[in-house]
C-alpha positions in Angstrom: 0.0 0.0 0.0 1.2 3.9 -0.3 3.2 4.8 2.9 1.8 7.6 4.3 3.5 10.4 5.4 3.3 9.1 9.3 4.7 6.1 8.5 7.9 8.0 7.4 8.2 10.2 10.6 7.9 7.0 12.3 10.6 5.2 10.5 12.8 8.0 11.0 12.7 7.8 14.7 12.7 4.0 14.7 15.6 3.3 13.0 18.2 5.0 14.8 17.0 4.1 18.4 17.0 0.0 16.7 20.8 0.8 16.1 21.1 2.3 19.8 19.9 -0.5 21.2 22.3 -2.7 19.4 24.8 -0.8 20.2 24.4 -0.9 23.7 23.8 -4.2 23.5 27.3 -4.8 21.9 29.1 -3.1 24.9 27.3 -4.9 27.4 28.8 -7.5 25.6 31.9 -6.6 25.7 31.6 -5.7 29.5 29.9 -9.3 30.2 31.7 -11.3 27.8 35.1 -9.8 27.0 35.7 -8.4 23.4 35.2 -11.3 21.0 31.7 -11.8 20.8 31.4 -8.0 20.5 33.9 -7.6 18.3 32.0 -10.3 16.2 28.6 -8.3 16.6 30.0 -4.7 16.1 32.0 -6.1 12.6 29.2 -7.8 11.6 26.4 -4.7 11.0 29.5 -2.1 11.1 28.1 -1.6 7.3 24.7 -1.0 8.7 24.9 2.2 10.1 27.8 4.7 11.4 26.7 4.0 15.4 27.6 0.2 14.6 30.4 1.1 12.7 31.6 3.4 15.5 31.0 0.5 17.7 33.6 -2.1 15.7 35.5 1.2 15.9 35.6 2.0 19.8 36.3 -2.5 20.6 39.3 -1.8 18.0 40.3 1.2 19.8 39.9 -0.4 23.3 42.0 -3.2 21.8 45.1 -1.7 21.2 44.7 0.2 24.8 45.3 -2.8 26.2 47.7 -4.2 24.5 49.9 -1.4 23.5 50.8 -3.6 20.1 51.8 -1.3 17.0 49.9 -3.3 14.7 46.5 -2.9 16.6 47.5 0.2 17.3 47.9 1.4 13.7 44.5 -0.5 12.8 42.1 1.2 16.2 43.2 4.3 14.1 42.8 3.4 10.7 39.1 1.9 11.9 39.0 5.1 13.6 39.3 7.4 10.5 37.2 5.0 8.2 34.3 5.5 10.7 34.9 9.5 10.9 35.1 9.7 6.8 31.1 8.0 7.0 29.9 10.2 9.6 31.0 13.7 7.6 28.1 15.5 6.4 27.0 18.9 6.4 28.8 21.4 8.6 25.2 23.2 9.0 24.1 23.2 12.7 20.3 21.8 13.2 18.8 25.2 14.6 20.0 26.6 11.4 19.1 23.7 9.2 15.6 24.3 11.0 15.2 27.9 9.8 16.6 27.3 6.5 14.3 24.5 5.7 11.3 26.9 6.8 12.7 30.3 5.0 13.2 27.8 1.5 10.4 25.6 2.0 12.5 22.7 1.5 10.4 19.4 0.5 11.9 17.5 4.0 10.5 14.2 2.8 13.4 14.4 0.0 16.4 11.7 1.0 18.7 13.4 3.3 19.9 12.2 6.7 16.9 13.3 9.2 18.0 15.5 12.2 18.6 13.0 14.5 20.9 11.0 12.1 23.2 14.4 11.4 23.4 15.3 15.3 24.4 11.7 15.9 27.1 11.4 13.2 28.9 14.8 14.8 29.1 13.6 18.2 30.6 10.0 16.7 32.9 12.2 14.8 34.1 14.1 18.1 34.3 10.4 19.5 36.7 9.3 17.3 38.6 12.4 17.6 39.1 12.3 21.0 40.1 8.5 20.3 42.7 9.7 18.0 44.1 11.8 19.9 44.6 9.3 22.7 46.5 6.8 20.5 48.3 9.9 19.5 49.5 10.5 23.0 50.9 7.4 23.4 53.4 7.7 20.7 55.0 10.1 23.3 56.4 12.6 20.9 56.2 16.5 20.7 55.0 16.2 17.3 52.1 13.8 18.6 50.9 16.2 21.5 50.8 19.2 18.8 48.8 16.8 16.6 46.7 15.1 19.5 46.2 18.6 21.2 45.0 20.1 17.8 42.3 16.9 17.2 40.8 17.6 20.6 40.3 21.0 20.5 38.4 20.4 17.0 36.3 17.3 18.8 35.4 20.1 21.9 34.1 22.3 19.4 32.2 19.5 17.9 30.5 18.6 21.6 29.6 21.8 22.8 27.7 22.9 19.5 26.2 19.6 19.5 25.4 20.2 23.2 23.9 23.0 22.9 21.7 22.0 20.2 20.5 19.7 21.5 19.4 21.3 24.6 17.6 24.0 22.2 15.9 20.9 20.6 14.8 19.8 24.2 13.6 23.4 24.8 11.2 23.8 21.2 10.0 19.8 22.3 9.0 20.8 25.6 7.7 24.4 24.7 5.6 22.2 22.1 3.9 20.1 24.9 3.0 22.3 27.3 2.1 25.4 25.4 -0.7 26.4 22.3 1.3 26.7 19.4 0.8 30.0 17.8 1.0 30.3 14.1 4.7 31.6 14.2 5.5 28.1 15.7 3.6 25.5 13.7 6.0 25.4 11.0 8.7 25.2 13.9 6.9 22.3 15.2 6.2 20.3 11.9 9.9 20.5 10.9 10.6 19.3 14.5 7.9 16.1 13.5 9.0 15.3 10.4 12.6 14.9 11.3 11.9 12.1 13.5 12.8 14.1 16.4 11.1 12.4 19.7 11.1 12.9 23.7 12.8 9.6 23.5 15.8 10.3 20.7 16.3 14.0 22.2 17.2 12.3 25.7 19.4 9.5 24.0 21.4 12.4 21.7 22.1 13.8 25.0 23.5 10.6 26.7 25.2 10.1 23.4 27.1 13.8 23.6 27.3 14.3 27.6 29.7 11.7 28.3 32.5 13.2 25.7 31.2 16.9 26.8 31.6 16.0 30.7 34.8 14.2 30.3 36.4 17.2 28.9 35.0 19.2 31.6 36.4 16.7 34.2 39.3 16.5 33.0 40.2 19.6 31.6 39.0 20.9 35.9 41.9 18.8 37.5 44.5 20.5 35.3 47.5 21.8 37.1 47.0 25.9 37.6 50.6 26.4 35.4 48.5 24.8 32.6 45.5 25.9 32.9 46.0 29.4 31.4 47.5 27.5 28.6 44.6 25.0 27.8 41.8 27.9 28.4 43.7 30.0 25.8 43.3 26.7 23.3 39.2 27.1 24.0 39.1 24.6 26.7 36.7 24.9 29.8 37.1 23.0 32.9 34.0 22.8 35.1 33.9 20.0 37.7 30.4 19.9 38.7 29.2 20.2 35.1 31.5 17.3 33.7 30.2 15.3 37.1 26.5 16.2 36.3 26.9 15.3 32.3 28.5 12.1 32.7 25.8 11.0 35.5 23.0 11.9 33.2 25.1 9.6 30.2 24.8 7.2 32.6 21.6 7.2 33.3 21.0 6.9 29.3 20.0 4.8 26.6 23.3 5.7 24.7 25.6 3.0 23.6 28.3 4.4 25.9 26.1 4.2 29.6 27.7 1.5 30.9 31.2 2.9 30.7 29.9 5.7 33.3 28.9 2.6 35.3 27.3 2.4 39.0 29.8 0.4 41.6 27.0 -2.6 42.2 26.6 -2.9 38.2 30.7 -2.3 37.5 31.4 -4.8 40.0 29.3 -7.5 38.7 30.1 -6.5 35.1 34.3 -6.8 35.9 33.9 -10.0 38.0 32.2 -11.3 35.2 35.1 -9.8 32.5 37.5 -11.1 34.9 36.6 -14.6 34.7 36.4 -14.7 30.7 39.6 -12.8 30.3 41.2 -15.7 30.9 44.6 -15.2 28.3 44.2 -11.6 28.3 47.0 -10.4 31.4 46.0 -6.7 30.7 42.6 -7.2 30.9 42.7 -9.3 34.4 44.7 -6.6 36.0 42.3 -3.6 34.6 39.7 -5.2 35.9 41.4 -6.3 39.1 42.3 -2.6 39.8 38.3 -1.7 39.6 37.1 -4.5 41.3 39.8 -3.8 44.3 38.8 0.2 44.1 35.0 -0.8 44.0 35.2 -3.2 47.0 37.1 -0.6 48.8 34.4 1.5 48.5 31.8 -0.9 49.4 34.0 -1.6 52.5 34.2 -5.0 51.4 38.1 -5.5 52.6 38.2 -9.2 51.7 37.7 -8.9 47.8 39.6 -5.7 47.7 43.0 -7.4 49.3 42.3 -10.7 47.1 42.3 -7.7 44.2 45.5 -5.9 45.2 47.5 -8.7 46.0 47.5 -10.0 42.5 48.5 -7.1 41.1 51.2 -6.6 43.5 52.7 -10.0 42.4 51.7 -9.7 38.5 51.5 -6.4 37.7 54.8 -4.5 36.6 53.1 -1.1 37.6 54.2 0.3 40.9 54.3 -2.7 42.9 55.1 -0.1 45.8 52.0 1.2 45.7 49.9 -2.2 44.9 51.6 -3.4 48.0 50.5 -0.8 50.5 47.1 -1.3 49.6 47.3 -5.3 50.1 48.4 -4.4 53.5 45.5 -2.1 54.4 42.8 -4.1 53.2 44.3 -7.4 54.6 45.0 -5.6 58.4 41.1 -4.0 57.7 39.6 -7.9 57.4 41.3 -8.6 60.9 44.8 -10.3 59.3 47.3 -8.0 61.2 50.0 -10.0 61.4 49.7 -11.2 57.6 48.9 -7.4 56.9 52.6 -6.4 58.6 54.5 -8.9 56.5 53.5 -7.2 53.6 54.0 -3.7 55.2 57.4 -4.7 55.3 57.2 -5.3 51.9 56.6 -1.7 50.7 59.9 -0.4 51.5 61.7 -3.2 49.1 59.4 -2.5 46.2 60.1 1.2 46.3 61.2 2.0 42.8 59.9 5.0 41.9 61.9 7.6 43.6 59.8 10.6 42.4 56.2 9.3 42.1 54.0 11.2 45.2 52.3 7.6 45.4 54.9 5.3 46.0 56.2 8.3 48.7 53.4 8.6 50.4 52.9 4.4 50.4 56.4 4.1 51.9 55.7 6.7 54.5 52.3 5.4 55.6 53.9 1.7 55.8 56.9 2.7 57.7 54.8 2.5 61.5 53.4 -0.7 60.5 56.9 -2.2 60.1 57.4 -1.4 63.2 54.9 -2.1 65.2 51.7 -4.7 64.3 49.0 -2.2 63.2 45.4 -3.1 64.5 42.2 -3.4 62.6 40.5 -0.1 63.4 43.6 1.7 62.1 44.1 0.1 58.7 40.0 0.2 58.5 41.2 4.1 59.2 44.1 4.2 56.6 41.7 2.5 53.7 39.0 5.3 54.5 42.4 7.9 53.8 42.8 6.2 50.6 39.1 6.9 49.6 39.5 10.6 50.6 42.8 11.0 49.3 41.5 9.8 45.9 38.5 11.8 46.2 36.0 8.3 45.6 34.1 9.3 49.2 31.1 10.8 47.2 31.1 7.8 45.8 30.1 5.9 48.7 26.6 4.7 49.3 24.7 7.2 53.3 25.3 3.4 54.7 28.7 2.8 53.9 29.8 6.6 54.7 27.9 6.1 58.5 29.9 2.7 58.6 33.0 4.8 57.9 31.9 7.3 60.4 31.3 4.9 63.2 34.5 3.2 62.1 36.5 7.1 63.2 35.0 7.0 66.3 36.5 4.0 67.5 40.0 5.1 66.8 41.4 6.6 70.2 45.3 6.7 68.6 46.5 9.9 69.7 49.2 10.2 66.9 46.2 10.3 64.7 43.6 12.1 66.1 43.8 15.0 63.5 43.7 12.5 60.1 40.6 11.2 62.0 39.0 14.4 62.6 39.8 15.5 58.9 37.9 11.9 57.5 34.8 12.4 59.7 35.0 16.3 58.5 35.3 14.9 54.7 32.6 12.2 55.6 29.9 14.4 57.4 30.2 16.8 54.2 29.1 14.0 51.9 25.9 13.1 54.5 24.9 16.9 53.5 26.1 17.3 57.7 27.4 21.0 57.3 28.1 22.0 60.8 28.9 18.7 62.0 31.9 18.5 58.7 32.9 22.2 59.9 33.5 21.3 63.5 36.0 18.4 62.5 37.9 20.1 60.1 38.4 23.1 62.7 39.4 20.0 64.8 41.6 18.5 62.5 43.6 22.3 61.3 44.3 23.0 65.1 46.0 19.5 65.7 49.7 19.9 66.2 50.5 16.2 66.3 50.2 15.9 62.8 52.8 18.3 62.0 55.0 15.3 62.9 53.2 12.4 61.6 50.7 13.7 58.8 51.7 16.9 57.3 49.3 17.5 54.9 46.3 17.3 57.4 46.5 20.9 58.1 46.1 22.1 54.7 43.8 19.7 53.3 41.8 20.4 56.2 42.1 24.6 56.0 40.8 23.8 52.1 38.3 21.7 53.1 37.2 24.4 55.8 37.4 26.9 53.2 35.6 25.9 50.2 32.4 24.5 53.5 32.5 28.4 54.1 32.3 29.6 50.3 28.8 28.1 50.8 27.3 30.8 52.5 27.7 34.7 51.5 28.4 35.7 55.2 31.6 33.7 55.2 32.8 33.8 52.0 36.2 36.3 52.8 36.9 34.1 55.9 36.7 31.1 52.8 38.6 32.5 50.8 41.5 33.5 53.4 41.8 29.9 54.5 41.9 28.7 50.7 44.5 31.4 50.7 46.2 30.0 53.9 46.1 26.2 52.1 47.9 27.1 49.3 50.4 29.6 50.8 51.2 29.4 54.5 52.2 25.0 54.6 54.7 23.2 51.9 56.5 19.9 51.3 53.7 18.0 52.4 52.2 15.0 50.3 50.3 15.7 47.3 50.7 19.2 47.8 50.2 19.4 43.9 46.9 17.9 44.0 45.9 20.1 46.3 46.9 23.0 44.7 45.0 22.0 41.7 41.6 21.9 44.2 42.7 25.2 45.5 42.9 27.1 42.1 39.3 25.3 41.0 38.0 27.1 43.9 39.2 30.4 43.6 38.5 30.6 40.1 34.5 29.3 40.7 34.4 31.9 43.7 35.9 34.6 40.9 32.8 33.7 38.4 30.5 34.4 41.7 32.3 37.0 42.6 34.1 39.1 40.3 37.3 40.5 41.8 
C-alpha cells in the first residue's frame, strides 16, 4: 500500500534508536563477555549504520589500549578514521538547518539524513577524535601532543555545538507540549515532527554527547594551575560539577556508551564477570582487578579488595610499591594484622619510583606498621584515607559513609587524632552534615601532632574548611582567606600538587560568583 507520510516520521525515529539498542547491546557484551563476541557483533552490522560502525571502531580502539601492540595500534586508528570519513556530512548546525528549511520551504520528505541521524554522526565524529588523539599521546612525541592537542580542541568544538543544540531541541519539544502553538510556531513544530525528532531520541542524543562533553569538563577541571591558562587559551573549559553532572545523566541513558559511566553494584558485577572470561588476556585481568579492588574498597568490602591488590602486586609491573601498600591495608582492615605487617614490610623493598607522590606517600604510611603490628580499626582508618585521598568518598553509598563514620569513632590513637578528625570532617560533608563536617575540620587544622606524623592534614583540612565556608555569602572572605592560607602558608607535604589543583578550581568558581 502507499506509505503515508506518518509512516515515514515513524521510520525516521525508529531506526536509529533499533541501532542504539544494538549498540548498547554490543558493549554490554563486551563488558559481560570480553571483546570477541562484540567484536564479532560490532564487525558484523558495522556496514549498517555509522553507530555500529563506530561501535567495531571504539572495541578496535579499546583493543590496542590494552595491548599497546603497534599493529592494533595502527588498525584502532585506521578503523578510527574510516568511521569519521562516513559520519562527515554537512557542517550546518540543526537550529539553522531548521530555519533554513522553513525560510526555502525545502520538500523535507526528500532523501537526506533526518535531524537525528546528522546530530548523531557529529558527536561519533568528536568520539573518534578524542580516540585519536589518545593513540596519538601514546606515541610520546612533541609532534604527537601538537597533533593530538589540535584533534581535541576540534572534537570540543564539535561537543559543545552539538550540546547545545540539542538542549535547544529539548527546549522547542518541551515548549511544544506544554504550550498552544501560535501560528509563528507551527512550521517550527512540523519541521521538529517530520525529522523524527522524539522525547525519546532527544534524551538519548544527550547521553550520546554528555559523556565526551563531561569528560572534557572533568578532565580539563583537574588540570595543574601552570597549565590551565594554557589550555583555556586553546578554547578549553574546565567545570567539575558540570562534567560530574553530564557524565551521570550519560549514565543514566539509553546511549551506547552508559555503561562505561557505570554504577559500583553494576561495575562490579560486570568486571567479576570480565575477569573470569579474560582468561589469556593479562592486561585485561589486571584492569579489571584494579576496579574491582577500588569498588570493593568502596563498598567496605576489605576481603575482595585485598584478594584484588595482591595480584596485582605480584603480577602487575606497575608500581608494585603502591599495589603493595594497599594489600596491607585491606588485609590488616579484614582482621589479618600479622599477615597485613609482612606485607607492610614489603613496601619499603618495592620502592622504585623515587619521584612518584604515590609510591612516597605508600612508603611513608607503611613505615609505623613495620614497626609495630597495626590493628584493625587503624588500617580500616588508613583504607577510608585512601578513599579521601583519591576523592572516591562521594562515591560511597549514606550506609557505607555512616559505617566509615562509626569506624573514626573507635580510633582513640593519639598520633592520629587530626587525620581522623579530617575523615569524619570529609565524611559528614558527603551526609549533607554541614556543621557537624565544619566542626572536625576546625578539629583537624588545630592539631599539632600531625605536624610530625601527617603533614598534609592541616592544609587539606584549611581547604576543606574553606571551600564548606564559600557556601554561605556571610563567610565567604573568611573562605577564601583559608583557601588562601592552604595554598600559601604549609609546603613539602604530600600531594601538595593535587591540592593545589583543588585550591585554584575554587578560587576561580568563587571569581565567576564574585568578580574581583
Amino acid at each position: 500500500r502507499p506509505r503515508r507520510r506518518d509512516d515515514r516520521d515513524s521510520d525516521a525515529a525508529a531506526a536509529p534508536l533499533q541501532d542504539a539498542e544494538l549498540a548498547l547491546a554490543g558493549i554490554n557484551m563486551l563488558l559481560n563477555n570480553g571483546f570477541r563476541e562484540s567484536d564479532q557483533l560490532f564487525k558484523q552490522y558495522r556496514n549498517h549504520s555509522p553507530l555500529m560502525s563506530f561501535g567495531a571502531s571504539f572495541v578496535s580502539f579499546l583493543n590496542a589500549m590494552m595491548t599497546f601492540e603497534e599493529e592494533k595500534m595502527q588498525l584502532a586508528c585506521d578503523d578510527l578514521k574510516t568511521t569519521e570519513k562516513l559520519c562527515e556530512s554537512e557542517e550546518a548546525g540543526v537550529i539553522e538547518t531548521i530555519k533554513n528549511k522553513i525560510k526555502k520551504n525545502v520538500d523535507v520528505r526528500k532523501s537526506t539524513p533526518s535531524m537525528v541521524d546528522r546530530l548523531q554522526r557529529q558527536i561519533i565524529i568528536a568520539d573518534c577524535q578524542v580516540y585519536l588523539a589518545v593513540l596519538s599521546f601514546v606515541k610520546q612525541e612533541l609532534s604527537a601532543y601538537i597533533k593530538g592537542g589540535w584533534i581535541l580542541r576540534k572534537a570540543w568544538k564539535i561537543y559543545n555545538k552539538c550540546y547545545l543544540d540539542i538542549n535547544a531541541l529539548q527546549e522547542l519539544y518541551q515548549k511544544k507540549l506544554t504550550e498552544e502553538p501560535s501560528t509563528s510556531d507551527t512550521a517550527n513544530d512540523n519541521h521538529i515532527v517530520a525529522e523524527g525528532v522524539t522525547e525519546e531520541s532527544l534524551n538519548r542524543l544527550k547521553g550520546a554527547v554528555s559523556f565526551g562533553y563531561g569528560l572534557f569538563h572533568l578532565c580539563i577541571s583537574m588540570v595543574p594551575p601552570n597549565l590551565l591558562k594554557i589550555i583555556n587559551l586553546l578554547g578549553f573549559p574546565g567545570d567539575r560539577l558540570q562534567g560530574l553532572s553530564s557524565l551521570m545523566y550519560a549514565s543514566e541513558s539509553k546511549d551506547m556508551k552508559a555503561p562505561l559511566a557505570c554504577q559500583i553494584n553494576s561495575a562490579l558485577t560486570s568486571f567479576h564477570t570480565a575477569l573470569e572470561l579474560a582468561v589469556d588476556q593479562r592486561e585485561i585481568q589486571h584492569v579489571c582487578l584494579y576496579e574491582i579492588g577500588w569498588c570493593s574498597m568502596i563498598e567496605l568490602n576489605f576481603k575482595d579488595a585485598f584478594d584484588s591488590f595482591e595480584r596485582l602486586k605480584n603480577e602487575s609491573r606497575w608500581s608494585q610499591c603502591y599495589y603493595a601498600y594497599l594489600t596491607a591495608v585491606c588485609q590488616g582492615a579484614t582482621g589479618d594484622v600479622d599477615g597485613a605487617q609482612i606485607v607492610f614490610k614489603e613496601v619499603q623493598k618495592l620502592f622504585k619510583r623515587k619521584n612518584n607522590q604515590i609510591e612516597q606517600f605508600s612508603v611513608k604510611k607503611a613505615e609505623r606498621f613495620r614497626k609495630q603490628t597495626p590493628t584493625k580499626v587503624l588500617c580500616v582508618l588508613a583504607s577510608i584515607e585512601v578513599l579521601y585521598l583519591w576523592k572516591a568518598l562521594p562515591n560511597c553509598s549514606f550506609p557505607n559513609l555512616q559505617r566509615m563514620s562509626q569506624a573514626c569513632h573507635e580510633v582513640d590513637d593519639s598520633s592520629v587524632v587530626g587525620l581522623k578528625y579530617l575523615l569524619l570532617g570529609a565524611i559528614h560533608k558527603c551526609l549533607g552534615n554541614s556543621e557537624d563536617a565544619l566542626q572536625f575540620f576546625q578539629r583537624a587544622a588545630k592539631d599539632e601532632v600531625c605536624r610530625q606524623n601527617n603533614l598534609y592534614i592541616q592544609p587539606y583540612a584549611c581547604y576543606e574548611l574553606g571551600c564548606l565556608l564559600l557556601d554561605k555569602p556571610e563567610t565567604v572572605g573568611r573562605g577564601r582567606t583559608l583557601l588562601l592560607q592552604a595554598k600559601e602558608d604549609f609546603s613539602g607535604y604530600d600531594f601538595e600538587n593535587r591540592l593545589h589543583v583543588r585550591i585554584h578550581a575554587a578560587l576561580a568558581s568563587l571569581r565567576e560568583l564574585v568578580p574581583q
